[in-house]
N, C-alpha and C positions, 0 to 999 in steps of 0.2 A: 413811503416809509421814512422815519427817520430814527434817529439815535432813541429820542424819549419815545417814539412806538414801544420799546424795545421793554421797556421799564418794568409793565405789569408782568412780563415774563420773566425778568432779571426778578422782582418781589417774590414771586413764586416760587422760585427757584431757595433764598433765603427762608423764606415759611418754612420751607421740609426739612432743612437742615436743623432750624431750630426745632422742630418737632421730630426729629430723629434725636438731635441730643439730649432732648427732654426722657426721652424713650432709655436712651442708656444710662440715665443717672440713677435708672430704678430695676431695670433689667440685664440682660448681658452684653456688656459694651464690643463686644468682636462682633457679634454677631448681626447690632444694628451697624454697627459701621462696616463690614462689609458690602451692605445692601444700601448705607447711606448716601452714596456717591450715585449707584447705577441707577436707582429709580428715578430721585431726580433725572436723570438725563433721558430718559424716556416720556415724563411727562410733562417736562418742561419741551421735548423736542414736539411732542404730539399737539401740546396747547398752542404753538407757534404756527404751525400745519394748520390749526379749524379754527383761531382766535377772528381770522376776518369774518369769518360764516356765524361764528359766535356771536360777534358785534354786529352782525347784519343782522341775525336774529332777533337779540334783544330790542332792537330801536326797531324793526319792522311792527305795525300796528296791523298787518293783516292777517285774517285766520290762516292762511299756507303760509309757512313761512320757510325761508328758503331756503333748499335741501344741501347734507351736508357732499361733499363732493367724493367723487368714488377715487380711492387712490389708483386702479387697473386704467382708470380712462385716462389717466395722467403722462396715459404711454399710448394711446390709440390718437391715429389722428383726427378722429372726429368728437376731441376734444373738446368741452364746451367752454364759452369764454369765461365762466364764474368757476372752472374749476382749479387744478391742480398741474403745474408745469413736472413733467418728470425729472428734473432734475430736484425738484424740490424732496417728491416722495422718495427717489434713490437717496440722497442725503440723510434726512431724516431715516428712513430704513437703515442704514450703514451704521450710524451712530446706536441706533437701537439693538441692533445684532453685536458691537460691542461691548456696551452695557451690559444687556444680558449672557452672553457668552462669559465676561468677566465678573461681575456680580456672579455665576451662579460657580463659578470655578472658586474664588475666592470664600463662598459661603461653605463648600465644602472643605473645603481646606480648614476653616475654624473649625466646623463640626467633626472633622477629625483628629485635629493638634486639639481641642478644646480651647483656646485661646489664638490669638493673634501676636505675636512677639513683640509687633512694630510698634504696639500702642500702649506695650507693660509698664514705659513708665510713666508717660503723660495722662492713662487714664486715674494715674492717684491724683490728679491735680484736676478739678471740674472747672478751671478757670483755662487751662493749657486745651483739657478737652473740648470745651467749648469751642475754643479757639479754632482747633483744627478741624470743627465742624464746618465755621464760617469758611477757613480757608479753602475745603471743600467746594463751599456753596460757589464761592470766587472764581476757582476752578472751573466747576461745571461751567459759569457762565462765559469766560473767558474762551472756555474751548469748541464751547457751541456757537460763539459770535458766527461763522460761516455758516451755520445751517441756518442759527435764527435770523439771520439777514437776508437771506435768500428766501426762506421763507415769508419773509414780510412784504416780498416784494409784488405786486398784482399780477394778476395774469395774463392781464394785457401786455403790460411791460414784458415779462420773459417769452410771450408768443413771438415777437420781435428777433429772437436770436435765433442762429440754427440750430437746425431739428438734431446735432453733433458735430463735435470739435474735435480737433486735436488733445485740447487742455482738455476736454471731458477723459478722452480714452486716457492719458496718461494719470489724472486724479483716479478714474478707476480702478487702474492696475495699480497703480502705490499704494490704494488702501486693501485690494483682494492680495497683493503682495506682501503687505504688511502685516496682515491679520489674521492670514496663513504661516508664518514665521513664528507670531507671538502665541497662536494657537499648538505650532508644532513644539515650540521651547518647553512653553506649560506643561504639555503630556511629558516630553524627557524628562522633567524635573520631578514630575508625581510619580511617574516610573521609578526613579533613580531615590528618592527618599523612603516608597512601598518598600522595597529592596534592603533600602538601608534599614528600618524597623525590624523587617521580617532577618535581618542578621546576615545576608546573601553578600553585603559588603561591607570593609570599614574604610571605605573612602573619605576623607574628609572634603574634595571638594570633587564638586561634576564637572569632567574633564571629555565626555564623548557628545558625542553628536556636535550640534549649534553650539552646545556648550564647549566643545573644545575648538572650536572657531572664533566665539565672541567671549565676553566676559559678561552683557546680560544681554543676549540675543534676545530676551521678551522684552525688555526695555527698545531696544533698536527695532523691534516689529510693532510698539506701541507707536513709537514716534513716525515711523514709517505710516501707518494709513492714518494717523492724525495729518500728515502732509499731505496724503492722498485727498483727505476730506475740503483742506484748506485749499490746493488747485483746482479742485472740481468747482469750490466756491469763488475762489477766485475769477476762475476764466467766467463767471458773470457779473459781479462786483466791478466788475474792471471794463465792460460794455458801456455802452452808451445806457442801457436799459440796468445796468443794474447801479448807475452816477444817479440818472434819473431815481428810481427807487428809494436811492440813500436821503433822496431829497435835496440834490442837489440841483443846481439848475446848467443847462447846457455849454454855459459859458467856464464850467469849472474844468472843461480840458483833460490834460494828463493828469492832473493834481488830485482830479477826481477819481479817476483811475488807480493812483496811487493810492491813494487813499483806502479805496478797498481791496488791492491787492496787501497792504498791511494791516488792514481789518485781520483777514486772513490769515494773515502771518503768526498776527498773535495768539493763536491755537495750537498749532505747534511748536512755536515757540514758547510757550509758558506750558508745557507739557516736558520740554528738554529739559528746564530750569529746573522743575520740580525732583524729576528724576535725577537727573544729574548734582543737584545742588540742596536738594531738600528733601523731602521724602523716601525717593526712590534708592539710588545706589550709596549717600550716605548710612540709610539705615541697615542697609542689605550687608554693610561690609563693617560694621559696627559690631557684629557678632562673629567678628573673626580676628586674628591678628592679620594683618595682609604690610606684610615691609615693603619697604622701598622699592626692592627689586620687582614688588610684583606688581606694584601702579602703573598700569598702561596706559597710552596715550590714547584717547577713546576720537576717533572718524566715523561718526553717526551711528556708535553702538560697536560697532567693531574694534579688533584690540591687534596690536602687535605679538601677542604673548596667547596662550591660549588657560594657564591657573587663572584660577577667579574662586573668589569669592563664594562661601554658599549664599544664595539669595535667599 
């Protein structure tokens, strides 16, 4: 594997998005852009998973052509050598139950407000809208970097490493820890808003559960198994087998190593940026007055103070 492997799936990735914004310029813009984010990430993660079996197929000239590989055997150990390393299918599964868990939470949410707030005012602008399609598309690609690299890597190469690590178990729990957090925040906040509609309170901001702990406990459970997904990838990126992979050759040492242990990084990391600095808790608190006193010092999602913002 190396960086320009990566390309036709990076292309693919941009295809949908423009073909999603084409979709909202003539239909209801909440709605495909709810959904415009999570599908890519599903079939850009899918096409990463069978793209070698794909290429093997196409260029095979014989009438069998070579079968696609089962993701169950990818966890038994009589494994065949053309198939699928379990860390690959866990990954790509992790990513997938995200997506769709978020995509189908967020699509109802528009279909209950009727609209999406975050986007009332850049969707009058088809040049801003646009925009934050691509910058979507970027996203996606930037935060899959660890799945699609590990993905691309043969299966020769990952039979190589052991059959579980330490870094495996601890990516596991950061993301099943994470994704339970941001799952549990989401239901308090559709409870807590139900409530508000139905007249049962006139709270102005949610103050119990996670929410009177953090100030966006779903944001800190996003970035949470985004880190989980990045050490799971990491602790292979950073092998000898996964230097190898990137295309490097053996003489590239730690450098190589590093290398993809910041491959990694930047999933997570441009996941914080966003949230933190651009989409996420700017917009969220933009529909509030929030003074001085109540901007808390944020430690990976967590607050000193427990008012927040409504998101």
């Amino acid at each position: 594997m190396t960086f320009l492997g990566l390309s036709p799936i990076v292309r693919v990735c941009y295809r949908q998005s423009i073909t999603f914004s084409c979709l909202c310029v003539s239909n209801n813009p909440h709605l495909y852009h709810s959904l415009k984010t999570k599908l890519p990430v599903v079939s850009v993660t899918a096409l990463s998973l069978y793209l070698p079996t794909l290429r093997a197929r196409a260029l095979s000239t014989s009438a069998l052509k070579p079968p696609f590989p089962s993701l169950l055997s990818a966890f038994s150990s009589s494994n065949p050598s053309t198939g699928l390393n379990w860390r690959q299918v866990l990954l790509s599964t992790f990513v997938s139950i995200w997506a769709t868990r978020l995509g189908t939470y967020l699509f109802q949410r528009v279909l209950s407000d009727g609209h999406d707030s975050r986007f009332d005012e850049i969707k009058k602008s088809p040049p801003k809208f646009f925009g934050a399609f691509m910058a979507q598309a970027t996203w996606v690609s930037l935060c899959l970097l660890p799945v699609l690299a590990v993905n691309s890597i043969p299966h020769k190469l990952l039979s190589t490493l052991p059959t579980l690590g330490v870094v495996d178990i601890v990516g596991v729990l950061l993301y099943v820890g994470g994704l339970a957090f941001e799952i549990e925040a989401d239901r308090q906040k559709s409870q807590w808003s139900k409530e508000k509609k139905e007249k049962k309170h006139e709270e102005e901001f949610l103050t119990r559960g996670l929410w009177g702990k953090s100030r966006h406990p779903n944001y800190f459970g996003e970035v949470t198994l985004w880190t989980g997904i990045a050490t799971l990838g990491a602790g292979v990126l950073a092998t000898n087998a996964g230097v190898a992979g990137m295309g490097l050759n053996a003489g590239a040492g730690v450098w190589g190593r590093l290398l993809g242990v910041g491959l990694c990084a930047l999933s997570p990391g441009f996941v914080s940026l966003l949230l933190f600095k651009v989409s996420g808790i700017p917009l969220s608190e933009n529909k509030v007055s929030v003074t001085a006193s109540h901007l808390p010092f944020l430690v990976w999602g967590w607050v000193l103070e427990s008012k927040r913002g409504e998101d």
